[in-house]
CHARMM internal coordinates of N, CA and C (Angstrom, degrees):
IC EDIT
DIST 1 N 1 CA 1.4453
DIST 1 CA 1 C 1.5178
ANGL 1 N 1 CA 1 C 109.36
DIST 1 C 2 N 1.2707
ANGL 1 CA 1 C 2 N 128.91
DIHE 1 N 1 CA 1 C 2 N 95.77
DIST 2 N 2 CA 0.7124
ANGL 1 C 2 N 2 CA 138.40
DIHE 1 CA 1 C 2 N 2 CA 174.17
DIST 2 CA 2 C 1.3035
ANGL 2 N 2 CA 2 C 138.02
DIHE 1 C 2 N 2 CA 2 C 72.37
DIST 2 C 3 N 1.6841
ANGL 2 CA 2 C 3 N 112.18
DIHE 2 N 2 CA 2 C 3 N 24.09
DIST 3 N 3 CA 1.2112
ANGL 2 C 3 N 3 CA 129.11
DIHE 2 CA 2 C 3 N 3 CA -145.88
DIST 3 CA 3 C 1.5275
ANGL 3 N 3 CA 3 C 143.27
DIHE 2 C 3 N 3 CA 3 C 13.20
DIST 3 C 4 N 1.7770
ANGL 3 CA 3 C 4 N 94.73
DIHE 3 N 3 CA 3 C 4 N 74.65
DIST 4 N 4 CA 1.3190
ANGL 3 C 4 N 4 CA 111.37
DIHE 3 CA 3 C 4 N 4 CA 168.97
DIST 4 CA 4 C 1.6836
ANGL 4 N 4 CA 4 C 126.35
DIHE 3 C 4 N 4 CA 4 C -30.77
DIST 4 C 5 N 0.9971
ANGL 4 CA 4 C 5 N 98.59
DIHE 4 N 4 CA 4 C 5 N 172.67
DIST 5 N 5 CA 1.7292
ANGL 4 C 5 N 5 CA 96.97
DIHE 4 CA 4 C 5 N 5 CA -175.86
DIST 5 CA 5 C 1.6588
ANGL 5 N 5 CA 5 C 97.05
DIHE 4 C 5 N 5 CA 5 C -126.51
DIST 5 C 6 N 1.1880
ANGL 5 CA 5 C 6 N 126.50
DIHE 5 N 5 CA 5 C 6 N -26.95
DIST 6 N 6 CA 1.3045
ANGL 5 C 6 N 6 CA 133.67
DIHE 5 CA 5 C 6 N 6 CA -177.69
DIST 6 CA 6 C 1.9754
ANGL 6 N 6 CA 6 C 109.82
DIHE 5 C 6 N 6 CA 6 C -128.53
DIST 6 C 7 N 1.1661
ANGL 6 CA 6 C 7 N 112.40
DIHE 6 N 6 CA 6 C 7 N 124.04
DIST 7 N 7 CA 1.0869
ANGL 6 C 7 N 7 CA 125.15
DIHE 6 CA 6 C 7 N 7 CA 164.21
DIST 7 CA 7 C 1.4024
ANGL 7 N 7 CA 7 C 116.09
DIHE 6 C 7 N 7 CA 7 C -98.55
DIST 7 C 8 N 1.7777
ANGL 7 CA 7 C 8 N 123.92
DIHE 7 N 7 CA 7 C 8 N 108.64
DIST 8 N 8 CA 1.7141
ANGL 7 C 8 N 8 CA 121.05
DIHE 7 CA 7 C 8 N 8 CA 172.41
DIST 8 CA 8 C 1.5683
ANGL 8 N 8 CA 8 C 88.75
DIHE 7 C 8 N 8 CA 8 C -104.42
DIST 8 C 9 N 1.6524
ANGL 8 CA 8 C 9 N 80.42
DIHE 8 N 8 CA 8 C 9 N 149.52
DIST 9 N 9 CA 1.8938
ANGL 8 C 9 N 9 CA 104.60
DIHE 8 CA 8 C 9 N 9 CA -166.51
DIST 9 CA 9 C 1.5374
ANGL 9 N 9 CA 9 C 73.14
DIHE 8 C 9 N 9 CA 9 C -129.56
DIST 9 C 10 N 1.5352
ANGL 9 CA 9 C 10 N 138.85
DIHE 9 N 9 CA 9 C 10 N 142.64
DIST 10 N 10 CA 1.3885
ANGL 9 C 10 N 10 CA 149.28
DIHE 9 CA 9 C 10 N 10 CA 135.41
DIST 10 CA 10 C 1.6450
ANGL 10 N 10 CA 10 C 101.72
DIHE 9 C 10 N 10 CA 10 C -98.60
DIST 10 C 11 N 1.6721
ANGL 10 CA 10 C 11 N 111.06
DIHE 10 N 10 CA 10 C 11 N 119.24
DIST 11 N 11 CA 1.4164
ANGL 10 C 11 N 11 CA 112.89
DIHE 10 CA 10 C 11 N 11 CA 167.79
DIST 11 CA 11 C 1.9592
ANGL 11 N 11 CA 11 C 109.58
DIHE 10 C 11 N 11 CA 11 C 45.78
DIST 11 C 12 N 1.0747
ANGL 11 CA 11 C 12 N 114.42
DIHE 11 N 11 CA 11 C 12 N 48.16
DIST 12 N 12 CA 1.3812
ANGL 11 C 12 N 12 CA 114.67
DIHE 11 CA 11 C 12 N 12 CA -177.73
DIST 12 CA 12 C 1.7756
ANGL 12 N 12 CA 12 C 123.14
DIHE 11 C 12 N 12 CA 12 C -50.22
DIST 12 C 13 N 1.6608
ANGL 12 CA 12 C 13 N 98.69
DIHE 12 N 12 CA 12 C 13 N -30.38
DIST 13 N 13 CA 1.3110
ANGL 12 C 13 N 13 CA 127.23
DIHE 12 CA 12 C 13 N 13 CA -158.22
DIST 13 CA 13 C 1.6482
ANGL 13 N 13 CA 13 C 97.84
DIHE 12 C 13 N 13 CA 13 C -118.08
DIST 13 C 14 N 1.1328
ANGL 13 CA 13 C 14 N 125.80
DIHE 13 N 13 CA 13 C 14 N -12.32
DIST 14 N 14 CA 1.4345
ANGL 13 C 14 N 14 CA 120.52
DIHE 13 CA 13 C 14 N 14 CA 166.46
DIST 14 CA 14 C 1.1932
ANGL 14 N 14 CA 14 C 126.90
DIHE 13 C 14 N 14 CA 14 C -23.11
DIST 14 C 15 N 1.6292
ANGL 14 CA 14 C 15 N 121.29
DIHE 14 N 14 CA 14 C 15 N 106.64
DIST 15 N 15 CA 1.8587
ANGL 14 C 15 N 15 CA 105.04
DIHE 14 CA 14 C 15 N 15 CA 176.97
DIST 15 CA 15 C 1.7055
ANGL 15 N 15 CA 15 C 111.32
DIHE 14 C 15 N 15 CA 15 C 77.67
DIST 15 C 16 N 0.5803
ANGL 15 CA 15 C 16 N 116.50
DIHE 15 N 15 CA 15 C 16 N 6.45
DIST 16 N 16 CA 1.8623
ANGL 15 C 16 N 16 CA 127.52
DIHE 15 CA 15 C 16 N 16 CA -174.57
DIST 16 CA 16 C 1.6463
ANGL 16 N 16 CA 16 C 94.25
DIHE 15 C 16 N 16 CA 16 C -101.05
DIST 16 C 17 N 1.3340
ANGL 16 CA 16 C 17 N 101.16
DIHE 16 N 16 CA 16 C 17 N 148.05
DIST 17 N 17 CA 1.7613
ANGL 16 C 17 N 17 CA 112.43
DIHE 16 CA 16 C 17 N 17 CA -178.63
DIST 17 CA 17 C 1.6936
ANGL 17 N 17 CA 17 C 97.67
DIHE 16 C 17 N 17 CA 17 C -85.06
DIST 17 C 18 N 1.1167
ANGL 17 CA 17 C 18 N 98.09
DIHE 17 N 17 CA 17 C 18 N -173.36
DIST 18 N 18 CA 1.9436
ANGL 17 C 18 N 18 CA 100.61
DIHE 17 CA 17 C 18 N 18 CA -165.51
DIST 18 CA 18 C 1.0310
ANGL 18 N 18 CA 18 C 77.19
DIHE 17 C 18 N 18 CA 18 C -102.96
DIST 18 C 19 N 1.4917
ANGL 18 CA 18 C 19 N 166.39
DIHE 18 N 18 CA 18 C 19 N 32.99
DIST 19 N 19 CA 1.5163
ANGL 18 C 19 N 19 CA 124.26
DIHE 18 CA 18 C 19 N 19 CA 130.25
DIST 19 CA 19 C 1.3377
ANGL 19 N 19 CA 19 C 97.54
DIHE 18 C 19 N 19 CA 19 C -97.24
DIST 19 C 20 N 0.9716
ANGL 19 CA 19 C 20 N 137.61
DIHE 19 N 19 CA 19 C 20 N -49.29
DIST 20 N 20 CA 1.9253
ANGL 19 C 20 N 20 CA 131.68
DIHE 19 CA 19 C 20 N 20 CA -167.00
DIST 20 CA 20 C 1.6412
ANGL 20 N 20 CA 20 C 87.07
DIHE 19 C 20 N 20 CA 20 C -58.59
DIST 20 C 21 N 1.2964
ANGL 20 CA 20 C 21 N 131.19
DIHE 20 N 20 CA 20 C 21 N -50.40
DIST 21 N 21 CA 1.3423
ANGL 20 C 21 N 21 CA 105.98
DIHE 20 CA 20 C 21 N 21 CA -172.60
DIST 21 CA 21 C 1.5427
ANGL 21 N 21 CA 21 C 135.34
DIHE 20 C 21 N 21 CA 21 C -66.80
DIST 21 C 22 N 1.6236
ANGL 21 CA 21 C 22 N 95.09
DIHE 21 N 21 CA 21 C 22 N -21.18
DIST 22 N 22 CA 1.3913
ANGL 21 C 22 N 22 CA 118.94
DIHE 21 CA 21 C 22 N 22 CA 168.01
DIST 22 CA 22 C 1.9100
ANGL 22 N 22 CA 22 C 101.54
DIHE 21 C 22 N 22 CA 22 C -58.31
DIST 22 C 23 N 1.4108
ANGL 22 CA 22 C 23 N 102.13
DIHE 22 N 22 CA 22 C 23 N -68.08
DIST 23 N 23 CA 1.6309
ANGL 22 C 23 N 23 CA 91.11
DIHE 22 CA 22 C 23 N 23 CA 161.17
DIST 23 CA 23 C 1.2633
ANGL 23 N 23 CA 23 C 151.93
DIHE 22 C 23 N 23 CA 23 C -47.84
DIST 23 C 24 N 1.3706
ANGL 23 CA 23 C 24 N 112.81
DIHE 23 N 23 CA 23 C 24 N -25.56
DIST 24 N 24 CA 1.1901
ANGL 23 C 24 N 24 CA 134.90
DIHE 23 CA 23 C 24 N 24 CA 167.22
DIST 24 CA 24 C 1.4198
ANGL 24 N 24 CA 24 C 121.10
DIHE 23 C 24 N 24 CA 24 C -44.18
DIST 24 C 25 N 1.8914
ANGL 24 CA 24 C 25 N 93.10
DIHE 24 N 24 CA 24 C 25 N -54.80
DIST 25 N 25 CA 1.0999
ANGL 24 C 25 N 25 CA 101.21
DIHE 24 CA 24 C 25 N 25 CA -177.68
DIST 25 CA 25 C 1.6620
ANGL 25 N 25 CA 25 C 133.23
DIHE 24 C 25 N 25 CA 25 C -94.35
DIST 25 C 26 N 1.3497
ANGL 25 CA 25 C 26 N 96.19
DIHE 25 N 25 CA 25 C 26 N 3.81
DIST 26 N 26 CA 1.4154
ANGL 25 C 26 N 26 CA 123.13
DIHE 25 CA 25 C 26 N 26 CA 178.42
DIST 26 CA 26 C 1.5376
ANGL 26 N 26 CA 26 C 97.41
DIHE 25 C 26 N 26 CA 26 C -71.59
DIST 26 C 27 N 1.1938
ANGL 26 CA 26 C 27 N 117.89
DIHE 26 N 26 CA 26 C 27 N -56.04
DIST 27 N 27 CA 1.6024
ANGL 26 C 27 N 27 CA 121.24
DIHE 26 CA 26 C 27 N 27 CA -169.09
DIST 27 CA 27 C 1.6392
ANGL 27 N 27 CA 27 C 101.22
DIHE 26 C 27 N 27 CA 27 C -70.78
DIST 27 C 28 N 1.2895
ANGL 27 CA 27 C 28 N 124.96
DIHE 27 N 27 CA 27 C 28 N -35.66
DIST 28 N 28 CA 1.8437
ANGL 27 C 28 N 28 CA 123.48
DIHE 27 CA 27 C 28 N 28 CA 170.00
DIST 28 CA 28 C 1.1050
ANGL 28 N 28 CA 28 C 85.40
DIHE 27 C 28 N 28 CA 28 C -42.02
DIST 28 C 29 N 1.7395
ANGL 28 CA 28 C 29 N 138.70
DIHE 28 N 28 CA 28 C 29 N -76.52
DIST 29 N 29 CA 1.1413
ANGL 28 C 29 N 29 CA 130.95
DIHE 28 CA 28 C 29 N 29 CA -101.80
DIST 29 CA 29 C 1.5104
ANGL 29 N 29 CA 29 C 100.49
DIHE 28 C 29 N 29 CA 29 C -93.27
DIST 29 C 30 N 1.2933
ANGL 29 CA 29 C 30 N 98.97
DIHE 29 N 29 CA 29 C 30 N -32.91
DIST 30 N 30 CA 1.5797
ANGL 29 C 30 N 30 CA 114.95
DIHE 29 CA 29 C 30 N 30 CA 161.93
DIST 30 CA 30 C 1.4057
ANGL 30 N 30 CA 30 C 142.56
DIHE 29 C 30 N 30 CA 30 C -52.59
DIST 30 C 31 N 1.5607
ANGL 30 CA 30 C 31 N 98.80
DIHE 30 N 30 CA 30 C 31 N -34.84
DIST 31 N 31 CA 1.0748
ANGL 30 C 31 N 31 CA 145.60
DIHE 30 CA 30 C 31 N 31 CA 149.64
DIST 31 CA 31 C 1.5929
ANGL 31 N 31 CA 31 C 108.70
DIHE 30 C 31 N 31 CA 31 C -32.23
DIST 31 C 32 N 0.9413
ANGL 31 CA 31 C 32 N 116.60
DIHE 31 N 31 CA 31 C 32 N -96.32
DIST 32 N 32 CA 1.7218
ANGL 31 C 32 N 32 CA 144.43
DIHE 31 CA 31 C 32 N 32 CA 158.80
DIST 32 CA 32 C 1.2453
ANGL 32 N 32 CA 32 C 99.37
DIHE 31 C 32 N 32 CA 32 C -14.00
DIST 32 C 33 N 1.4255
ANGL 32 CA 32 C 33 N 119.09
DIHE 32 N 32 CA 32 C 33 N -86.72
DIST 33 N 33 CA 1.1376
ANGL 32 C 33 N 33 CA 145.70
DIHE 32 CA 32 C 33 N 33 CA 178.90
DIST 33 CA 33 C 1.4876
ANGL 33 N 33 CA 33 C 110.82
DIHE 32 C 33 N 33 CA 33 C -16.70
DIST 33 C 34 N 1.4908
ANGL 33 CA 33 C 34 N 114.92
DIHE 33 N 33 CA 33 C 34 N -91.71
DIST 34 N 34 CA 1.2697
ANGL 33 C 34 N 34 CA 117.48
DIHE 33 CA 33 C 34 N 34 CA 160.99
DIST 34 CA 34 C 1.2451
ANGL 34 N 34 CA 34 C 160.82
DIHE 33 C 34 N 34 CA 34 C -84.76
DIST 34 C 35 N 1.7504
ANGL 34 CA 34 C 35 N 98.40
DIHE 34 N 34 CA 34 C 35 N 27.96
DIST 35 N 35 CA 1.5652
ANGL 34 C 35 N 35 CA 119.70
DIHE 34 CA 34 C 35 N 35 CA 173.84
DIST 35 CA 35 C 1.4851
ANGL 35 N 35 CA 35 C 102.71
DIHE 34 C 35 N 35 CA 35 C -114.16
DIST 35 C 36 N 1.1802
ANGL 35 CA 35 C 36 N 122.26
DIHE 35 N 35 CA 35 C 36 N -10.65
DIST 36 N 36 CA 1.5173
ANGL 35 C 36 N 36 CA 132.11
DIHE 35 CA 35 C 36 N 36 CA -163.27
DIST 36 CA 36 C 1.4437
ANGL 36 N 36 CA 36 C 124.72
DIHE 35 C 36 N 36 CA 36 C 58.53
DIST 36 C 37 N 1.0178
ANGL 36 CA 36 C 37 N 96.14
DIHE 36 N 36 CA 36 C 37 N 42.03
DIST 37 N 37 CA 1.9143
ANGL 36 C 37 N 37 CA 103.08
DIHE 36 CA 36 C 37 N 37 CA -157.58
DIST 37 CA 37 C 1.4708
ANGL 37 N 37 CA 37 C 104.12
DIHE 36 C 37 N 37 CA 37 C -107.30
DIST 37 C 38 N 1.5277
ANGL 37 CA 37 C 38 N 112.90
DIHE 37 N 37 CA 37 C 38 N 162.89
DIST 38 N 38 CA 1.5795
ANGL 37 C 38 N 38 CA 106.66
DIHE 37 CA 37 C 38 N 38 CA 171.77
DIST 38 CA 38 C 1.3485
ANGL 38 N 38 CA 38 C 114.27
DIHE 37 C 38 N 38 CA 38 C -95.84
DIST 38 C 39 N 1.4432
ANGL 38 CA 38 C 39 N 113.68
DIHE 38 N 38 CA 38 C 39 N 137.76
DIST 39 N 39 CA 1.3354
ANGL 38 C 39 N 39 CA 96.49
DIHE 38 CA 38 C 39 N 39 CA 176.56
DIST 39 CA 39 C 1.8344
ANGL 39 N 39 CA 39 C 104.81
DIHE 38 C 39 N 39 CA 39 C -117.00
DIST 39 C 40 N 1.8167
ANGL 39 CA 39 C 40 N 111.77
DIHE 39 N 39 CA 39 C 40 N 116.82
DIST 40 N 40 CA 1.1853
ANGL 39 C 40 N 40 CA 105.56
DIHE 39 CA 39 C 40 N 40 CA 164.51
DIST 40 CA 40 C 1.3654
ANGL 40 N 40 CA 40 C 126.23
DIHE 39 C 40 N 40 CA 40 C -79.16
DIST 40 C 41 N 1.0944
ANGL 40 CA 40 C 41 N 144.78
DIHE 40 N 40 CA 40 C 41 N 96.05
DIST 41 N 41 CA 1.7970
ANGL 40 C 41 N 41 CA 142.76
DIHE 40 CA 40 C 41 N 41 CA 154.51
DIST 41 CA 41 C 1.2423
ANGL 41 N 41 CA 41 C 126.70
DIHE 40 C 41 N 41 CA 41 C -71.21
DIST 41 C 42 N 1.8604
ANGL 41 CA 41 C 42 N 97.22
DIHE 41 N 41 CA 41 C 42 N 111.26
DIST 42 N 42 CA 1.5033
ANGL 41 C 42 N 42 CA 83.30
DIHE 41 CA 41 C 42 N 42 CA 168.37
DIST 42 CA 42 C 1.5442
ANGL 42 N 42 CA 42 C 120.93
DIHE 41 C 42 N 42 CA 42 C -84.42
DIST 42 C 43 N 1.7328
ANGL 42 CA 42 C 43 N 140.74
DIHE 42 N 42 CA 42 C 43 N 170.63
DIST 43 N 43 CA 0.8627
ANGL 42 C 43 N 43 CA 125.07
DIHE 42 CA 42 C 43 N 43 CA -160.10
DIST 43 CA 43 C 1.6925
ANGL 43 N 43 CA 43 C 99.85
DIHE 42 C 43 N 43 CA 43 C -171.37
DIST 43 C 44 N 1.2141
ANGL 43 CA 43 C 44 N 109.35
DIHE 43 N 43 CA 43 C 44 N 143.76
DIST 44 N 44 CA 1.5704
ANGL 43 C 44 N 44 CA 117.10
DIHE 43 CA 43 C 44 N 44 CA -178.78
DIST 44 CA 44 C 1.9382
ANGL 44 N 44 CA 44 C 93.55
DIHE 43 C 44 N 44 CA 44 C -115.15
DIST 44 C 45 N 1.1595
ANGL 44 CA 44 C 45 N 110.59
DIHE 44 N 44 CA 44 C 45 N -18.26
DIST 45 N 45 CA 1.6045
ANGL 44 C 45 N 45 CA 98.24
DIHE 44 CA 44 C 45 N 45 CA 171.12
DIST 45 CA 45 C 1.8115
ANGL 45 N 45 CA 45 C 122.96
DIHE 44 C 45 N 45 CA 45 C -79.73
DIST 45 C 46 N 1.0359
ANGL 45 CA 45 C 46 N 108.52
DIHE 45 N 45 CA 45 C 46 N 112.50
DIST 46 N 46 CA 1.6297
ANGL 45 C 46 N 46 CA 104.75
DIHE 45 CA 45 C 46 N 46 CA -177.18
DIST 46 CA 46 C 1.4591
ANGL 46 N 46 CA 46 C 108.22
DIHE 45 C 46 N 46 CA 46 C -57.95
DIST 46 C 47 N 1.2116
ANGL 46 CA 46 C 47 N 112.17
DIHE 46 N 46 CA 46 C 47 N -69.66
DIST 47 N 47 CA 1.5942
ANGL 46 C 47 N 47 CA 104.07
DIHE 46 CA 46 C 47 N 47 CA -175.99
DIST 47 CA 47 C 1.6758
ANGL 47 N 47 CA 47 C 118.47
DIHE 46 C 47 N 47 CA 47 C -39.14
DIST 47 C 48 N 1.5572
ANGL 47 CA 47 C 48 N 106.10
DIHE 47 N 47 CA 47 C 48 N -27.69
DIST 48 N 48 CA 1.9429
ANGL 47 C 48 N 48 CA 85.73
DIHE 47 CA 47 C 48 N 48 CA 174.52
DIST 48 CA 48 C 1.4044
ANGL 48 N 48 CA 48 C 93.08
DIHE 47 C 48 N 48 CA 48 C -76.60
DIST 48 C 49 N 1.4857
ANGL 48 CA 48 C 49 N 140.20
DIHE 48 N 48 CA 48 C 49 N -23.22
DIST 49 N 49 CA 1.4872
ANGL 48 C 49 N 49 CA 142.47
DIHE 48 CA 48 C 49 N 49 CA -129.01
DIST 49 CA 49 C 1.6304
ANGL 49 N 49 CA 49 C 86.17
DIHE 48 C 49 N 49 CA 49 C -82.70
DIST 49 C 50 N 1.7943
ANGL 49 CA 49 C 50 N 122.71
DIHE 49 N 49 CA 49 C 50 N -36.46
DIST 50 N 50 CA 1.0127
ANGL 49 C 50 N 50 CA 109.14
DIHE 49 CA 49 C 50 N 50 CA -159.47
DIST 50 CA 50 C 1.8455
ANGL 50 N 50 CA 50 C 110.67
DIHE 49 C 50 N 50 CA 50 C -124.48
DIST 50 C 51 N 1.6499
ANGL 50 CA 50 C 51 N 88.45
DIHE 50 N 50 CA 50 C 51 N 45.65
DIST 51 N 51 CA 1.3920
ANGL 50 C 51 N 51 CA 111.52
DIHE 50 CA 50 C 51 N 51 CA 159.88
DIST 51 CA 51 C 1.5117
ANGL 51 N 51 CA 51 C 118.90
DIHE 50 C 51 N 51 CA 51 C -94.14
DIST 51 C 52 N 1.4164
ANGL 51 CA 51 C 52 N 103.58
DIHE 51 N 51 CA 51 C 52 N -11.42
DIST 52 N 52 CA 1.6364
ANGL 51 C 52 N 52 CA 106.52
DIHE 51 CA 51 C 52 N 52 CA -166.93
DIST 52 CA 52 C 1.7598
ANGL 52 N 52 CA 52 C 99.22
DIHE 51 C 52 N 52 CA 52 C -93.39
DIST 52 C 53 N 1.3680
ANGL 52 CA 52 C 53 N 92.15
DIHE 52 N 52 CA 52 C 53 N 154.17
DIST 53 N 53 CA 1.3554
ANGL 52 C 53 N 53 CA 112.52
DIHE 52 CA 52 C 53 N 53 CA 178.40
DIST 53 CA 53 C 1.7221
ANGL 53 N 53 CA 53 C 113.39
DIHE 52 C 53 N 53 CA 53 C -75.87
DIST 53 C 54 N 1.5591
ANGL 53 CA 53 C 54 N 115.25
DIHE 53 N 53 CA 53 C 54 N 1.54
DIST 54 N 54 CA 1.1585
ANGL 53 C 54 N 54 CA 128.23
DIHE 53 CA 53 C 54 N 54 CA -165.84
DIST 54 CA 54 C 0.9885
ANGL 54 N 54 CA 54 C 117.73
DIHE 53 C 54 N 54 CA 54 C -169.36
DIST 54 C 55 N 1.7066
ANGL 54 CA 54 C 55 N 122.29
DIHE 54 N 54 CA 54 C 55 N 108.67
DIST 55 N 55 CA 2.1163
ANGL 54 C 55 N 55 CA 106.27
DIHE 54 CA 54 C 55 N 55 CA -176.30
DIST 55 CA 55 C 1.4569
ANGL 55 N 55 CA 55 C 94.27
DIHE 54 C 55 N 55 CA 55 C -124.34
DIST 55 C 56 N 0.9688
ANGL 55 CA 55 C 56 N 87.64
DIHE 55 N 55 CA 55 C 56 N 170.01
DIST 56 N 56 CA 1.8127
ANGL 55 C 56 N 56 CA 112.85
DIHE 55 CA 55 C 56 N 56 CA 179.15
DIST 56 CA 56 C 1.3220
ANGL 56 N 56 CA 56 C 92.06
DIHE 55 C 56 N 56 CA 56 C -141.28
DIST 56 C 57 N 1.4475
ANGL 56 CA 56 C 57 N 113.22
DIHE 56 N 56 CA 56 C 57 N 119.92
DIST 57 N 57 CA 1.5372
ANGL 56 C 57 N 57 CA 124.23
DIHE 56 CA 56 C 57 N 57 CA 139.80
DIST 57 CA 57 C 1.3083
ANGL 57 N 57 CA 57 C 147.54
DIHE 56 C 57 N 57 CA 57 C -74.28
DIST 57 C 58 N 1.2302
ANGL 57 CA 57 C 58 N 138.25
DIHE 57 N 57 CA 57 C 58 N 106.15
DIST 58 N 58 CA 1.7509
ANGL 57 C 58 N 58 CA 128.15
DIHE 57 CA 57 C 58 N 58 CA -157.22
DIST 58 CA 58 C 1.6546
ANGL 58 N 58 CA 58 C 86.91
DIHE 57 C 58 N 58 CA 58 C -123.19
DIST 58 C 59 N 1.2107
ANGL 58 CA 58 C 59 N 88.01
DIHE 58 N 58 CA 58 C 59 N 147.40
DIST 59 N 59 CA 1.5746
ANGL 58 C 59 N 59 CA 99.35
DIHE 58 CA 58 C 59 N 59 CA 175.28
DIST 59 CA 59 C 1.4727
ANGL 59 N 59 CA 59 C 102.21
DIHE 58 C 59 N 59 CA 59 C -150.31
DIST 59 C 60 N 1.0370
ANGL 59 CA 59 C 60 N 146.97
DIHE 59 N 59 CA 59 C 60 N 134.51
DIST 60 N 60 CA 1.6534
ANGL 59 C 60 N 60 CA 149.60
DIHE 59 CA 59 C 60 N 60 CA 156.91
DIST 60 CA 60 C 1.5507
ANGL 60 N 60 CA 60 C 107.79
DIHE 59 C 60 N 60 CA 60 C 58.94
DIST 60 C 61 N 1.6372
ANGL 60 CA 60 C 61 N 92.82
DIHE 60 N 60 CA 60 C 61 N 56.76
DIST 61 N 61 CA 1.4078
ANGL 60 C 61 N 61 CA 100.75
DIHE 60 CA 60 C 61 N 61 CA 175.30
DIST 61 CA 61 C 1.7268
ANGL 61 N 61 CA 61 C 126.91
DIHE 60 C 61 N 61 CA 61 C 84.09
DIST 61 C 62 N 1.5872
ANGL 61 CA 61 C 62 N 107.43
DIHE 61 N 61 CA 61 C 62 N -24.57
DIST 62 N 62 CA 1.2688
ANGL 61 C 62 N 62 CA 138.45
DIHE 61 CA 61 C 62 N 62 CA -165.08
DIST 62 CA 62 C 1.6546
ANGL 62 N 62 CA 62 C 114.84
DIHE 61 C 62 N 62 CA 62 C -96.85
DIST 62 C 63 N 0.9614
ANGL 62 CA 62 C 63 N 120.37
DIHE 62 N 62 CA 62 C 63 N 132.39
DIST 63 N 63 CA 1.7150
ANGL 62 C 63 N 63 CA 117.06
DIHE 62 CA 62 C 63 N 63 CA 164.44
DIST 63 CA 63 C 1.6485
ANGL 63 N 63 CA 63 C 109.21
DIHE 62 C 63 N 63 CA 63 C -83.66
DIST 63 C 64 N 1.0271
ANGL 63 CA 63 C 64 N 112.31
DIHE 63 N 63 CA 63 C 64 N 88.03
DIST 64 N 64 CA 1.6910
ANGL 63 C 64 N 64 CA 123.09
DIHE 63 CA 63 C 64 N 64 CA 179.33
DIST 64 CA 64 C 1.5099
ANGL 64 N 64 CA 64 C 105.32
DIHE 63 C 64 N 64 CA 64 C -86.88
DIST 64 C 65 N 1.5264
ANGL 64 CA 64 C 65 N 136.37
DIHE 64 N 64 CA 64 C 65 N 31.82
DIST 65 N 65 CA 1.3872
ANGL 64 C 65 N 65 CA 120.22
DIHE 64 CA 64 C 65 N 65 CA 158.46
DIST 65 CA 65 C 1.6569
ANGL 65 N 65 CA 65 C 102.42
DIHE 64 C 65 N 65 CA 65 C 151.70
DIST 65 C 66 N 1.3359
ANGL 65 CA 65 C 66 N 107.17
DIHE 65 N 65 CA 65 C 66 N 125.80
DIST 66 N 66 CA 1.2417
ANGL 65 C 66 N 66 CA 124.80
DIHE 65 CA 65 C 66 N 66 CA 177.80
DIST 66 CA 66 C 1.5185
ANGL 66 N 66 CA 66 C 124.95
DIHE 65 C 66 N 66 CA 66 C -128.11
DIST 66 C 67 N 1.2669
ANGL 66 CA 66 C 67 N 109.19
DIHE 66 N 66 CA 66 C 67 N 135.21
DIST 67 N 67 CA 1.8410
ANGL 66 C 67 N 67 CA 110.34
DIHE 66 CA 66 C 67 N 67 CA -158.96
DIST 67 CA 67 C 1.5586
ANGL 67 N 67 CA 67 C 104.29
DIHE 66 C 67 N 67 CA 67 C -143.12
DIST 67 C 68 N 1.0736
ANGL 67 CA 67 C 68 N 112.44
DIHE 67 N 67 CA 67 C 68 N 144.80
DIST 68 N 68 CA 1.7993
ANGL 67 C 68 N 68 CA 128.14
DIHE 67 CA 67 C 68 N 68 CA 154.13
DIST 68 CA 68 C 1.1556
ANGL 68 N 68 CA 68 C 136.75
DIHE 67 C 68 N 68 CA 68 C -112.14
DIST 68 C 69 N 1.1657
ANGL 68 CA 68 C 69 N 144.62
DIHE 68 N 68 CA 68 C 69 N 155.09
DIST 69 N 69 CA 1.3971
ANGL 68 C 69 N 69 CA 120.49
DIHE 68 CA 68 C 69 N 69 CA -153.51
DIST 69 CA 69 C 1.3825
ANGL 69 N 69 CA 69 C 85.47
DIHE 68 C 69 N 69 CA 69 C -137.80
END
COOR INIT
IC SEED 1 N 1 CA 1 C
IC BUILD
């Protein structure tokens, strides 16, 4: 829509079996990829958590740890 600059995903993959989420996230990544856009996701799954080129950890309100890969 109108070519956003930021894409927010909340729990995109929530409750989804590991292949639709595997897909899910195939189309984000694509997503990203060829709109040039950011995409923030939040996420309670680690393994997508440490697909990103950038995480932030929050825990109890708090940002307890931030990394780049």
């Amino acid at each position: 829509m109108n070519n956003p600059k930021v894409l927010l995903a909340d729990e995109p993959t929530g409750n989804l079996d590991l292949k639709v989420r595997d897909e899910v996230m195939k189309i984000l990544q694509e997503v990203n990829e060829s709109y040039d856009l950011t995409l923030i996701m939040v996420t309670h799954d680690q393994e997508l958590g440490n697909l990103a080129p950038r995480k932030i950890v929050h825990r109890d309100g708090r940002v307890c740890s931030a990394s780049s890969n």
